[in-house]
PyMOL Python script that loads the backbone (N, CA, C, O; Angstrom):
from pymol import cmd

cmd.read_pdbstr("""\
ATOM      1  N   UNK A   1       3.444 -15.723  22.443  1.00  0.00           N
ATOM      2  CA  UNK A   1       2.086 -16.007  22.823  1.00  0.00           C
ATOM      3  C   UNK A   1       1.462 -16.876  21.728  1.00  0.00           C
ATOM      4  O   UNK A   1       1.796 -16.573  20.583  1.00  0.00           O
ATOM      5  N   UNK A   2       0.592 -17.930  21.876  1.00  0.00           N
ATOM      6  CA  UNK A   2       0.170 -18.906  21.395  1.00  0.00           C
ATOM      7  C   UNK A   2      -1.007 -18.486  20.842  1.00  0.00           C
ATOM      8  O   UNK A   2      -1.794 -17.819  21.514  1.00  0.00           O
ATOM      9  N   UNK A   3      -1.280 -18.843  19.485  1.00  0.00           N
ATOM     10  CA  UNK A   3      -2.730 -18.355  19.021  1.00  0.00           C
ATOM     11  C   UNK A   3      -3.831 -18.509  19.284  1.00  0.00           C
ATOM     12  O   UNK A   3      -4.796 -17.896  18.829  1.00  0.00           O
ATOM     13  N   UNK A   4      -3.806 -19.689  20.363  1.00  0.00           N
ATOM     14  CA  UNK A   4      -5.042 -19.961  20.771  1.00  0.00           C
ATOM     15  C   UNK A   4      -5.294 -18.891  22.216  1.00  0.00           C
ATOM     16  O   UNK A   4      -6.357 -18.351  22.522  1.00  0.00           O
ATOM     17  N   UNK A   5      -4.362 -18.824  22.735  1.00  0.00           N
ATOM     18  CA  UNK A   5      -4.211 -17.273  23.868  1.00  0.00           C
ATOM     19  C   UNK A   5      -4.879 -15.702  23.478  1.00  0.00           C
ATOM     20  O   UNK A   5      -5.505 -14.858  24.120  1.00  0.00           O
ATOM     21  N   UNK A   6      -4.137 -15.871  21.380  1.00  0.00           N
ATOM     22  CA  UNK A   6      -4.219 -14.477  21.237  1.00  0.00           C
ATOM     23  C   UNK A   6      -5.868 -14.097  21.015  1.00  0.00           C
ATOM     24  O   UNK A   6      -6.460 -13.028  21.166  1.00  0.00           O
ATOM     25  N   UNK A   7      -6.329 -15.398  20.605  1.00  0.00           N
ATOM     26  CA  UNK A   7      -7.941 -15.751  19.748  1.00  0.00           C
ATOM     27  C   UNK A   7      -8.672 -15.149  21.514  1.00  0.00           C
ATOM     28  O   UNK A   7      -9.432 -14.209  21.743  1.00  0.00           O
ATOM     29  N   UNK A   8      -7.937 -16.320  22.626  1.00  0.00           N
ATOM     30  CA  UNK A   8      -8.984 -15.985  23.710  1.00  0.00           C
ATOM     31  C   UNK A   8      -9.040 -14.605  24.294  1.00  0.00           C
ATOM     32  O   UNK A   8      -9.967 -14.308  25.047  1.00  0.00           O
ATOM     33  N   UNK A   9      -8.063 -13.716  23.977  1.00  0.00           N
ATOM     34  CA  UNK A   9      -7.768 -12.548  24.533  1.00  0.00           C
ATOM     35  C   UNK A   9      -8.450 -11.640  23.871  1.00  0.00           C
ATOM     36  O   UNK A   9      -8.853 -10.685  24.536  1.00  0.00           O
ATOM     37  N   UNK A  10      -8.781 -11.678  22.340  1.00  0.00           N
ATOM     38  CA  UNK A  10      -9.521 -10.933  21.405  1.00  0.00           C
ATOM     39  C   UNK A  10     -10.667 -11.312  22.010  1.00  0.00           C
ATOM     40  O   UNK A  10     -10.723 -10.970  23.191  1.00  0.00           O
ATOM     41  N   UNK A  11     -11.719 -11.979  21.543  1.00  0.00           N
ATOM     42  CA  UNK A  11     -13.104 -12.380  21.997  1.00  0.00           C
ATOM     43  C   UNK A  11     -13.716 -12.223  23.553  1.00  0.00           C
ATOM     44  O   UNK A  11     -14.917 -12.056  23.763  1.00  0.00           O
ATOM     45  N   UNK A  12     -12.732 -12.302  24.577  1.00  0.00           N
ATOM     46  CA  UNK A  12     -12.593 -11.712  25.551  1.00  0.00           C
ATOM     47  C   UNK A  12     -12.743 -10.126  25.884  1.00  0.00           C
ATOM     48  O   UNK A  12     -13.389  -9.923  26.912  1.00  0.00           O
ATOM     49  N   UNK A  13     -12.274  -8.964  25.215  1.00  0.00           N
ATOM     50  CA  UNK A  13     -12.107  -7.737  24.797  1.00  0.00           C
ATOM     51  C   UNK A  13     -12.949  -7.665  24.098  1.00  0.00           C
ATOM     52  O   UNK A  13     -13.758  -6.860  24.559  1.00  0.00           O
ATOM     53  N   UNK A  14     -13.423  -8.250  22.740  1.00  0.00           N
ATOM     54  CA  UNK A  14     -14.814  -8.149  22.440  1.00  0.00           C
ATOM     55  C   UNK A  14     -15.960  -8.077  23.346  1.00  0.00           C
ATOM     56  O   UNK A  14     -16.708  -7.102  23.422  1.00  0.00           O
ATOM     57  N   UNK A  15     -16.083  -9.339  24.147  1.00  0.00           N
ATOM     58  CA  UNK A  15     -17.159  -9.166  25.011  1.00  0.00           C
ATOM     59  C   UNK A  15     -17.194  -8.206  25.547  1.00  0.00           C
ATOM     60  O   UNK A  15     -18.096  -7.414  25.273  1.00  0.00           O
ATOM     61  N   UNK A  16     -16.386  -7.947  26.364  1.00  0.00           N
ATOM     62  CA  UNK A  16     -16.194  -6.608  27.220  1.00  0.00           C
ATOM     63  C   UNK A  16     -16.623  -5.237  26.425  1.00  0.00           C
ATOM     64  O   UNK A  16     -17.393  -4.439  26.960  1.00  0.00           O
ATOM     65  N   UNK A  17     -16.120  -5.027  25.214  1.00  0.00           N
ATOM     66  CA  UNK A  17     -16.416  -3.432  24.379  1.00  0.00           C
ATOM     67  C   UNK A  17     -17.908  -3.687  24.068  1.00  0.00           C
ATOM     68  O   UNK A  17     -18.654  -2.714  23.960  1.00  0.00           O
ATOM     69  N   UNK A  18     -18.504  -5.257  23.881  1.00  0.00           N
ATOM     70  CA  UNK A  18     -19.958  -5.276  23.891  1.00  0.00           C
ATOM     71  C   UNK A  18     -20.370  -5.290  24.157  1.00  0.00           C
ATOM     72  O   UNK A  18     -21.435  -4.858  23.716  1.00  0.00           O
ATOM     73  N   UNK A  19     -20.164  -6.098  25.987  1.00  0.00           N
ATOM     74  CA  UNK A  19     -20.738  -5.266  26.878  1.00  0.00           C
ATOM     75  C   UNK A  19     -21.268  -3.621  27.507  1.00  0.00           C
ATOM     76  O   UNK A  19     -22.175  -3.387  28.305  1.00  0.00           O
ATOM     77  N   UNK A  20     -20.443  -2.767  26.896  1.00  0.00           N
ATOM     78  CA  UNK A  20     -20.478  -1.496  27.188  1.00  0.00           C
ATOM     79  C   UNK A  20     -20.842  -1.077  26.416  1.00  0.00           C
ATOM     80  O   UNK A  20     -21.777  -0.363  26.777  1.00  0.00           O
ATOM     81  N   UNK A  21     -20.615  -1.015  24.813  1.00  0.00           N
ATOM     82  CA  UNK A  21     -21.215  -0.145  24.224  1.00  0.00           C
ATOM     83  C   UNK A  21     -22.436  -0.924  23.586  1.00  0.00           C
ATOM     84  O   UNK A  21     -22.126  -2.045  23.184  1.00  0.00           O
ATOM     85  N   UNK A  22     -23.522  -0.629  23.442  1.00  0.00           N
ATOM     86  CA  UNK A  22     -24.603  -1.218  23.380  1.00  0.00           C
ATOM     87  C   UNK A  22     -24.670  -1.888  21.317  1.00  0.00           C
ATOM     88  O   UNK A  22     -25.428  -2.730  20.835  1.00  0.00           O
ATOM     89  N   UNK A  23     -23.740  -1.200  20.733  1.00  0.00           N
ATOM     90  CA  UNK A  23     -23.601  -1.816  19.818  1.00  0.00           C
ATOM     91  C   UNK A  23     -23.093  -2.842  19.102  1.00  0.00           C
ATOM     92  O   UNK A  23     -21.890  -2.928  18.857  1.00  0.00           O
ATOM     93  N   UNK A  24     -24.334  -4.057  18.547  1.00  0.00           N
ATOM     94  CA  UNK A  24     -23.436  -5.554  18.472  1.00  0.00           C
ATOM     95  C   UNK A  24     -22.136  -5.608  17.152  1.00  0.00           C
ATOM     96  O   UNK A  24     -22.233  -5.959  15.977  1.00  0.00           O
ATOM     97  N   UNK A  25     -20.857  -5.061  18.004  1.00  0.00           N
ATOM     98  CA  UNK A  25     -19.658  -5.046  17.482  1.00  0.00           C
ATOM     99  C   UNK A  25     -19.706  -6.158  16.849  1.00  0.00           C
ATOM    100  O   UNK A  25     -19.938  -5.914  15.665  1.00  0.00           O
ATOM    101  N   UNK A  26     -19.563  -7.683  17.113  1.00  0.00           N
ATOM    102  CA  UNK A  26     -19.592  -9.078  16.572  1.00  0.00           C
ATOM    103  C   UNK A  26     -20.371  -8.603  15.492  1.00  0.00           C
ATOM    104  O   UNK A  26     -19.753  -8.291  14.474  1.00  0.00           O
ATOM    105  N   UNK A  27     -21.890  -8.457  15.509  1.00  0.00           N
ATOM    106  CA  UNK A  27     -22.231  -8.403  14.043  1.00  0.00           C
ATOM    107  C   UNK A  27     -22.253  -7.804  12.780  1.00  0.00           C
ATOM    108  O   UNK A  27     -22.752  -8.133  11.704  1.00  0.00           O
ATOM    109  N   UNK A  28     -21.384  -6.543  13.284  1.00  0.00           N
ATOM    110  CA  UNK A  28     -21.139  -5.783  12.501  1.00  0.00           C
ATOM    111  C   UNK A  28     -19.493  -6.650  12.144  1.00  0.00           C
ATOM    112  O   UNK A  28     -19.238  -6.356  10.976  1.00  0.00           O
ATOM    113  N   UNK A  29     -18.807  -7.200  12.482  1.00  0.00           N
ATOM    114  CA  UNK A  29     -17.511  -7.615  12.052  1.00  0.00           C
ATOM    115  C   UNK A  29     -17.972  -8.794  10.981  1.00  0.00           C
ATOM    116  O   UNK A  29     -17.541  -8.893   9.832  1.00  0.00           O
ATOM    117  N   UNK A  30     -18.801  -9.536  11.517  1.00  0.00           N
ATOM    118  CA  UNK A  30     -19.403 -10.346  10.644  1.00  0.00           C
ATOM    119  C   UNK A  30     -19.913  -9.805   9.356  1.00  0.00           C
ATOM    120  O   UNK A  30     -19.416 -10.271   8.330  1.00  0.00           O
ATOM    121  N   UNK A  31     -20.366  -9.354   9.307  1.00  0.00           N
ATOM    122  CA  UNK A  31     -21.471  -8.768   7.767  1.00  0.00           C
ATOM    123  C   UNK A  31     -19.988  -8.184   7.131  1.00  0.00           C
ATOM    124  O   UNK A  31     -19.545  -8.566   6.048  1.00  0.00           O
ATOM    125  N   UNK A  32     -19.314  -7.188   8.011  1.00  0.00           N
ATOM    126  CA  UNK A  32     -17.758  -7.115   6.868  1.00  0.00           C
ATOM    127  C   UNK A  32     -17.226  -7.785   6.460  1.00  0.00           C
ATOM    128  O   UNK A  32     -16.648  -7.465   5.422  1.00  0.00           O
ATOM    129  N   UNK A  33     -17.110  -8.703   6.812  1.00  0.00           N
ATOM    130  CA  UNK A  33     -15.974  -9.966   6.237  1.00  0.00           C
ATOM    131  C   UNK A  33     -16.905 -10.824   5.329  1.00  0.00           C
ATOM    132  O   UNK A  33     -16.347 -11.245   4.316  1.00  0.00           O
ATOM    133  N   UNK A  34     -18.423 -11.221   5.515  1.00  0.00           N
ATOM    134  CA  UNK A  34     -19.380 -11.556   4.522  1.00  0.00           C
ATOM    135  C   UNK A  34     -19.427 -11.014   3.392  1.00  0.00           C
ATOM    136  O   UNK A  34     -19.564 -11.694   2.375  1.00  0.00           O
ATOM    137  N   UNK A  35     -19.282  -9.216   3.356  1.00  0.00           N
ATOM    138  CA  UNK A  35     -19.393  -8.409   1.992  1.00  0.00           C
ATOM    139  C   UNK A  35     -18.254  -8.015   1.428  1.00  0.00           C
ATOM    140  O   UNK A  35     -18.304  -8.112   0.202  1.00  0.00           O
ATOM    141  N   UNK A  36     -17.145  -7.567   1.886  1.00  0.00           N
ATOM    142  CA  UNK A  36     -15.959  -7.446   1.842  1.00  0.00           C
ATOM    143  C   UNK A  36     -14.933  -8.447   1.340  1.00  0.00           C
ATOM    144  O   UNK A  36     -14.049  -8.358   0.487  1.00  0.00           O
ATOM    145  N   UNK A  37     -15.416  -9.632   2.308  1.00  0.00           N
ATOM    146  CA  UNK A  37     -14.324 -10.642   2.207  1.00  0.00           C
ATOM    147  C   UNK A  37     -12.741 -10.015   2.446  1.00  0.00           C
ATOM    148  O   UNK A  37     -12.144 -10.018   1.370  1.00  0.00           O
ATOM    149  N   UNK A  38     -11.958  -9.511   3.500  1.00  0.00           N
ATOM    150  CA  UNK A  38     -11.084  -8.736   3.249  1.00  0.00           C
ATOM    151  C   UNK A  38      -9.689 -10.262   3.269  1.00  0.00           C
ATOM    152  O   UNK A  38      -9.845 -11.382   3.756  1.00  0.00           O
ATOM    153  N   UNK A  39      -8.494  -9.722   2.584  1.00  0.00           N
ATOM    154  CA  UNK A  39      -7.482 -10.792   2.730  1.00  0.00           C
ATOM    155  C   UNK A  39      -6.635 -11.130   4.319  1.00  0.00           C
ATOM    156  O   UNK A  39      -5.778 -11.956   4.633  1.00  0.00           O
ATOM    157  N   UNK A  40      -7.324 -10.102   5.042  1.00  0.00           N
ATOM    158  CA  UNK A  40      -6.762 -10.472   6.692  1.00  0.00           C
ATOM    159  C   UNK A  40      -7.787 -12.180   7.071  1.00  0.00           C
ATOM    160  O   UNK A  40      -7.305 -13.311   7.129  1.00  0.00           O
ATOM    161  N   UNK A  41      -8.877 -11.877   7.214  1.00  0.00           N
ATOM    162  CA  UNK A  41      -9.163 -13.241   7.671  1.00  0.00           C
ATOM    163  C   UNK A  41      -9.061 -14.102   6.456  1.00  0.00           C
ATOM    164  O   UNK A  41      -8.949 -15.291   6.756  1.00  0.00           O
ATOM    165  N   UNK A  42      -9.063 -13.993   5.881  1.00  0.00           N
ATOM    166  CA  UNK A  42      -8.584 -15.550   4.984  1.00  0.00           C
ATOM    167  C   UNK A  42      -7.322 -16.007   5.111  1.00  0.00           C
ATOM    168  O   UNK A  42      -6.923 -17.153   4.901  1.00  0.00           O
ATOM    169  N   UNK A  43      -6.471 -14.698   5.601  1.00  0.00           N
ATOM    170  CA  UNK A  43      -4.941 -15.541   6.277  1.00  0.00           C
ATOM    171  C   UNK A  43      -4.933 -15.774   7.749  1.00  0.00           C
ATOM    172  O   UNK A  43      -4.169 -16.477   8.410  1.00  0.00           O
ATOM    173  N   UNK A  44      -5.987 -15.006   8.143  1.00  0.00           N
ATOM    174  CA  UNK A  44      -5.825 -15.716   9.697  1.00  0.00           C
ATOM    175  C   UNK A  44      -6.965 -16.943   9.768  1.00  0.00           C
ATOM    176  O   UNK A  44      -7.194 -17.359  10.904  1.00  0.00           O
ATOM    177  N   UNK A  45      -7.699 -17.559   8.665  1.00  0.00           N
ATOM    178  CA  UNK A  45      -8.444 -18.722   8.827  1.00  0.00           C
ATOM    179  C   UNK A  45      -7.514 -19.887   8.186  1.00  0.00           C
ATOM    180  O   UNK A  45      -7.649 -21.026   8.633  1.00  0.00           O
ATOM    181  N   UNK A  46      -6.383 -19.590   6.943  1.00  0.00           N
ATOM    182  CA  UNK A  46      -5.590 -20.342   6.874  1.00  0.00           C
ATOM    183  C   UNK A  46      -4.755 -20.601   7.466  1.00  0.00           C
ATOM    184  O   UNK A  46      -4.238 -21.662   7.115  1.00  0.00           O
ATOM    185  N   UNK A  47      -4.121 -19.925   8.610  1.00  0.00           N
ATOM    186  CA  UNK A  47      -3.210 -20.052   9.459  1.00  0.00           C
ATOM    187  C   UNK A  47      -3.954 -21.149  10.700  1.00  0.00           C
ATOM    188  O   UNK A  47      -3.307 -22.118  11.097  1.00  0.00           O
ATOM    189  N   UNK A  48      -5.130 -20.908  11.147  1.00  0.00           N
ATOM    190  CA  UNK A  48      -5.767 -21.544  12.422  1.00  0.00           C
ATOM    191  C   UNK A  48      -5.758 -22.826  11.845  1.00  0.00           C
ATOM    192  O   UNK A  48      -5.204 -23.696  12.517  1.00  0.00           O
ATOM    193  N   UNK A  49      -6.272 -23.178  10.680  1.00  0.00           N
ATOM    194  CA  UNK A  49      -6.039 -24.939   9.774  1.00  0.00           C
ATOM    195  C   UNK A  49      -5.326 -25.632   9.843  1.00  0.00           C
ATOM    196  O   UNK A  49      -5.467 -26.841  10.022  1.00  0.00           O
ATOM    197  N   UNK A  50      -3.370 -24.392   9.584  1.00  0.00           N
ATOM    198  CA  UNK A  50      -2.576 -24.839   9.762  1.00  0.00           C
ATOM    199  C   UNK A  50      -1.965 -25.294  10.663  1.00  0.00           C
ATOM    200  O   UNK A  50      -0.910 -25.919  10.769  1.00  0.00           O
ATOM    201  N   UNK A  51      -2.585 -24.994  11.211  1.00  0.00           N
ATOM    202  CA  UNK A  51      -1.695 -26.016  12.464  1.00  0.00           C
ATOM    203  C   UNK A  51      -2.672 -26.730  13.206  1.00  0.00           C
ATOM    204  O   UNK A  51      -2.326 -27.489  14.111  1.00  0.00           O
TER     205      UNK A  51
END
""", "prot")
cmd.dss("prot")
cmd.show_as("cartoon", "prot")
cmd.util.cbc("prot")
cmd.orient("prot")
Protein backbone atom coordinates (compact mmCIF):
# COMPACT_ATOMS: atom_id res chain seq x y z
CA UNK A 1 0.00 0.00 0.00
CA UNK A 2 1.23 3.37 -1.12
CA UNK A 3 1.71 6.20 1.36
CA UNK A 4 -0.30 8.40 -0.09
CA UNK A 5 -3.34 5.57 0.39
CA UNK A 6 -2.03 4.99 3.95
CA UNK A 7 -2.09 9.12 4.75
CA UNK A 8 -5.79 8.99 2.98
CA UNK A 9 -7.00 6.12 5.04
CA UNK A 10 -5.71 7.70 8.41
CA UNK A 11 -7.38 11.21 8.03
CA UNK A 12 -10.31 9.48 6.72
CA UNK A 13 -10.72 7.40 10.21
CA UNK A 14 -9.86 10.51 11.82
CA UNK A 15 -12.75 12.24 10.47
CA UNK A 16 -14.95 9.61 11.23
CA UNK A 17 -13.69 9.08 15.27
CA UNK A 18 -14.31 13.05 15.07
CA UNK A 19 -17.16 12.86 13.89
CA UNK A 20 -18.49 10.78 16.76
CA UNK A 21 -16.78 11.58 19.52
CA UNK A 22 -17.28 15.15 20.07
CA UNK A 23 -13.67 15.59 20.98
CA UNK A 24 -11.30 17.60 18.50
CA UNK A 25 -8.91 14.48 18.23
CA UNK A 26 -6.86 16.58 15.33
CA UNK A 27 -6.17 19.17 17.90
CA UNK A 28 -5.21 17.45 20.46
CA UNK A 29 -2.61 15.41 18.06
CA UNK A 30 -1.44 18.68 17.07
CA UNK A 31 -0.48 20.46 20.37
CA UNK A 32 1.44 16.83 21.03
CA UNK A 33 3.68 16.86 18.44
CA UNK A 34 4.05 20.94 18.99
CA UNK A 35 5.16 20.16 22.80
CA UNK A 36 6.55 16.88 22.61
CA UNK A 37 8.00 16.92 19.31
CA UNK A 38 8.01 13.02 19.38
CA UNK A 39 10.73 11.13 16.84
CA UNK A 40 7.66 9.27 14.98
CA UNK A 41 6.62 12.32 12.97
CA UNK A 42 9.84 13.67 12.18
CA UNK A 43 10.43 10.27 10.45
CA UNK A 44 7.23 10.13 8.94
CA UNK A 45 7.71 13.99 7.69
CA UNK A 46 11.14 12.91 6.42
CA UNK A 47 9.99 10.07 4.69
CA UNK A 48 6.82 12.08 2.83
CA UNK A 49 9.97 14.65 1.38
CA UNK A 50 11.53 11.72 0.41
CA UNK A 51 10.05 10.78 -2.12
Amino acid sequence: MSLKTQILINLVVLAIVDTVIPIPITAMVLIMVLFQKPKWFKDWVDRIYRR
